[in-house]
C-alpha positions in Angstrom: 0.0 0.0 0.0 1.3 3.6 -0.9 -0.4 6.8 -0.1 0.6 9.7 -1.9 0.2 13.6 -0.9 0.8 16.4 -3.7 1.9 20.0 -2.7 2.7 22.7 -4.7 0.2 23.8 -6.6 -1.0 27.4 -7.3 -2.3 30.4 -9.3 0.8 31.7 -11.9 1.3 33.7 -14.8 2.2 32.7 -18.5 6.2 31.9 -18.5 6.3 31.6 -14.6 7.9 28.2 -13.0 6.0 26.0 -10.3 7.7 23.0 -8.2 4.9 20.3 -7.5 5.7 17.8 -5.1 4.9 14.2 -4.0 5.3 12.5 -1.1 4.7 8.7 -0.4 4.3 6.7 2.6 5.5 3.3 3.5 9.7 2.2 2.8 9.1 0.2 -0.7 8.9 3.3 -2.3 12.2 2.7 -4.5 10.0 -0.2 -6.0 7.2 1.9 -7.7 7.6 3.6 -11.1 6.0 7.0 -10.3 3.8 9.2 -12.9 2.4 12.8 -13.4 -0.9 13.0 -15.0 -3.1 16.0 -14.8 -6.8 16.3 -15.8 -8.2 19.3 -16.8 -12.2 20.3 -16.1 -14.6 18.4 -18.5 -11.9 16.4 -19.8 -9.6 13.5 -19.5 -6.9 12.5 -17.4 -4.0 12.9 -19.1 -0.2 11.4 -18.6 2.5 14.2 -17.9 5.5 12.4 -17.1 7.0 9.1 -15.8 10.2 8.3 -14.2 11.5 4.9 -13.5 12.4 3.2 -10.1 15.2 4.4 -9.8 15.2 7.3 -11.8 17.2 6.4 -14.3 14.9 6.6 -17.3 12.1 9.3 -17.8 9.1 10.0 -20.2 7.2 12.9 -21.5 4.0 13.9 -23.1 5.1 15.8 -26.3 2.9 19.2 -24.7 5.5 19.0 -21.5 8.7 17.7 -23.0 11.6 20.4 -23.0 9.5 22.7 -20.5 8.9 20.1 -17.1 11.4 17.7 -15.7 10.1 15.0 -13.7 12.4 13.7 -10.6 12.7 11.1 -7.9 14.9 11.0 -4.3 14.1 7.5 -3.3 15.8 8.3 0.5 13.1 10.9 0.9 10.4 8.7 -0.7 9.2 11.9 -2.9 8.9 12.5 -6.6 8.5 16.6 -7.9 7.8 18.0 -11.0 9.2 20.7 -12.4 6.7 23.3 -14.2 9.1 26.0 -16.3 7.5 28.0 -19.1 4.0 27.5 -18.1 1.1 28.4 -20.8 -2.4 28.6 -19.7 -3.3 25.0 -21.4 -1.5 23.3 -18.4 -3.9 24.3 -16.0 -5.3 21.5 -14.7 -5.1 19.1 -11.2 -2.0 17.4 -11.4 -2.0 13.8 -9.7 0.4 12.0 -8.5 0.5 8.0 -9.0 2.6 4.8 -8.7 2.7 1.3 -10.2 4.6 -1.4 -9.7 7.8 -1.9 -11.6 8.2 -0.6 -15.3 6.6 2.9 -15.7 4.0 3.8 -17.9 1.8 6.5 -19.6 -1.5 4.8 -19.4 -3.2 6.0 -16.1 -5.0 2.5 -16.0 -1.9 1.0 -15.4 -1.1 2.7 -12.2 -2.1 1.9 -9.1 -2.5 4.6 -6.2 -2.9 7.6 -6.7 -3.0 11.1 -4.9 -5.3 13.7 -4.1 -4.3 16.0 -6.5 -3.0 19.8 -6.7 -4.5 22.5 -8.6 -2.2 24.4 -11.0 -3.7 27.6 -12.4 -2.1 29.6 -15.2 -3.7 32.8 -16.1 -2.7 35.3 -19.8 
C-alpha cells in the first residue's frame, strides 16, 4: 500500500515556474515507477510524465517535454515535477500516481494515486 500527498500547486502567470511535489508513505517506495498526469475540467486525465524506479529513465508527453522535468529522491520517498514556461493549457489538477515496476503512460496501469494539486495559469 502507498499513499501519496501532492503539494505545490497554485495560481501563476504565462512563462512563470511552479515546483509540484509528491510525497509517499511506506519504505518500498524505490519499487514503484512513479507518474504525473493532470486532468483538466470536462476532460480527460492525461499522462505528464513518468520516471522509473530508480530514476534512471524518464518519459514525456510531447505538450510538457523540453519545458517540465520529472524527478525522484528514493531516501526521501518523494517524486516533484518541475513546471518552467507555463502556458495557460496546463492548467489543470495534477495527480500523483505509482505502479509497480516498469513505468507507464496509461493511467489504467497505475495503481495509487494522490489527491491531487490544482495548478492555475492565467494570460
Amino acid at each position: 500500500q502507498v499513499q501519496l500527498v501532492e503539494s505545490g500547486g497554485g495560481l501563476v502567470q504565462a512563462g512563470d515556474s511552479l515546483r509540484l511535489s509528491c510525497a509517499a508513505s511506506g519504505r518500498t517506495f524505490s519499487s514503484y515507477a512513479m507518474g504525473w498526469f493532470r486532468q483538466a475540467p470536462g476532460k480527460e486525465r492525461d499522462f505528464v510524465a513518468a520516471i522509473s524506479l530508480g530514476g534512471g529513465s524518464t518519459y514525456y508527453a510531447g505538450s510538457v517535454k523540453g519545458r517540465f522535468t520529472i524527478s525522484r529522491d528514493n531516501a526521501k520517498n518523494t517524486v516533484s515535477l518541475q513546471m518552467n514556461s507555463l502556458k495557460p493549457e496546463d492548467t489543470a489538477v495534477y495527480y500523483c500516481a505509482a505502479r509497480a515496476q516498469s513505468m507507464a503512460s496509461m493511467a489504467v496501469s497505475y495503481d495509487y494515486w494522490g489527491q491531487g494539486t490544482q495548478v492555475t495559469v492565467s494570460s
